[in-house]
MITI-868704 format. One line per 10 residues: their letters; for each residue x, y, z of C-alpha. Coordinates in nm, 2 decimals. Last residue first. Layout:
! MITI-868704
A	X Y Z; ...
This chain:
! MITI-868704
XXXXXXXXXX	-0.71 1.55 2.39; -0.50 1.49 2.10; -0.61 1.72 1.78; -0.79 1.62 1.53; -0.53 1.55 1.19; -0.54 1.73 0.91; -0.54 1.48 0.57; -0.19 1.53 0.41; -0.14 1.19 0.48; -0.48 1.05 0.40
XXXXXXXXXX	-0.43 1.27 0.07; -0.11 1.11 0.02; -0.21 0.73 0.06; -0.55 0.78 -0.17; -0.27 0.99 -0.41; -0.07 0.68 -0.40; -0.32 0.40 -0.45; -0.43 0.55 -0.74; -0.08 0.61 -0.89; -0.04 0.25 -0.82
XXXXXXXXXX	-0.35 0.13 -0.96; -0.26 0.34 -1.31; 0.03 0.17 -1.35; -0.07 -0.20 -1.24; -0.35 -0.17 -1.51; -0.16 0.00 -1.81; -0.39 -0.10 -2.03; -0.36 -0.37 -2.29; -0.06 -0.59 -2.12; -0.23 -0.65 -1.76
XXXXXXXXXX	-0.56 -0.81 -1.95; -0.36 -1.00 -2.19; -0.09 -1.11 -1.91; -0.38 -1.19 -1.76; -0.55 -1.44 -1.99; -0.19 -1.62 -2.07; -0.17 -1.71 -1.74; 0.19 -1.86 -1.61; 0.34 -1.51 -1.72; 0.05 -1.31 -1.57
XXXXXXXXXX	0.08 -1.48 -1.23; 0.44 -1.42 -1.18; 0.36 -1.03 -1.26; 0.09 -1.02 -1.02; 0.28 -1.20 -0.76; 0.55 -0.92 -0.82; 0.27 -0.66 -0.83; 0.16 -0.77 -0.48; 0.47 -0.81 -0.29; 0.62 -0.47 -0.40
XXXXXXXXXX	0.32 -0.33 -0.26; 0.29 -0.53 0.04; 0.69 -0.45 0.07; 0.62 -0.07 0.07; 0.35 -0.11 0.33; 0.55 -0.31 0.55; 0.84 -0.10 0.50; 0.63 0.28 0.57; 0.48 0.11 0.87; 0.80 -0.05 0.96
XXXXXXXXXX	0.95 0.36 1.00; 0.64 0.49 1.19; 0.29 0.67 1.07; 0.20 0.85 1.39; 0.07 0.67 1.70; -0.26 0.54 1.79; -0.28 0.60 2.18; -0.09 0.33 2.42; -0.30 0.09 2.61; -0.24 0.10 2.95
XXXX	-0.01 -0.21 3.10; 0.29 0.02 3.19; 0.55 -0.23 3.25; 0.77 -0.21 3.62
C-alpha cells in the first residue's frame, strides 16, 4: 500500500524556491524593524549598503550551487 523506502534527494521543488524566498524576505524585514527601534543599526545598515551587498552575495552563492553540475544518479 505505502512505499516505506526512503526517497532519493530530489531537485530543487516549487516550496523550496517559497520557503527560501520568504526566509529572505523574512530576514531583511526583521532587520529593517530592528534598525528603526535601534538607533546603532540603523547607523550601521544606513552607511554601507549591507543588506544590498548580502543579497547579491547570497545570490551568486545560490546560482553557482545551481549552475553547479550535478553527479549523476546511479
Amino acid at each position: 500500500m505505502g512505499d516505506r523506502r526512503p526517497r532519493a534527494r530530489g531537485g530543487i521543488r516549487d516550496r523550496h524556491v517559497v520557503l527560501v524566498a520568504s526566509a529572505v524576505v523574512a530576514i531583511v524585514l526583521g532587520l529593517q524593524l530592528l534598525s528603526t527601534f535601534v538607533p546603532a543599526v540603523g547607523d550601521f545598515l544606513g552607511l554601507a549598503p549591507v543588506l544590498i551587498g548580502t543579497l547579491i552575495v547570497v545570490t551568486l552563492v545560490v546560482l553557482a550551487r545551481a549552475l553547479r553540475p550535478r553527479p549523476p544518479a546511479v
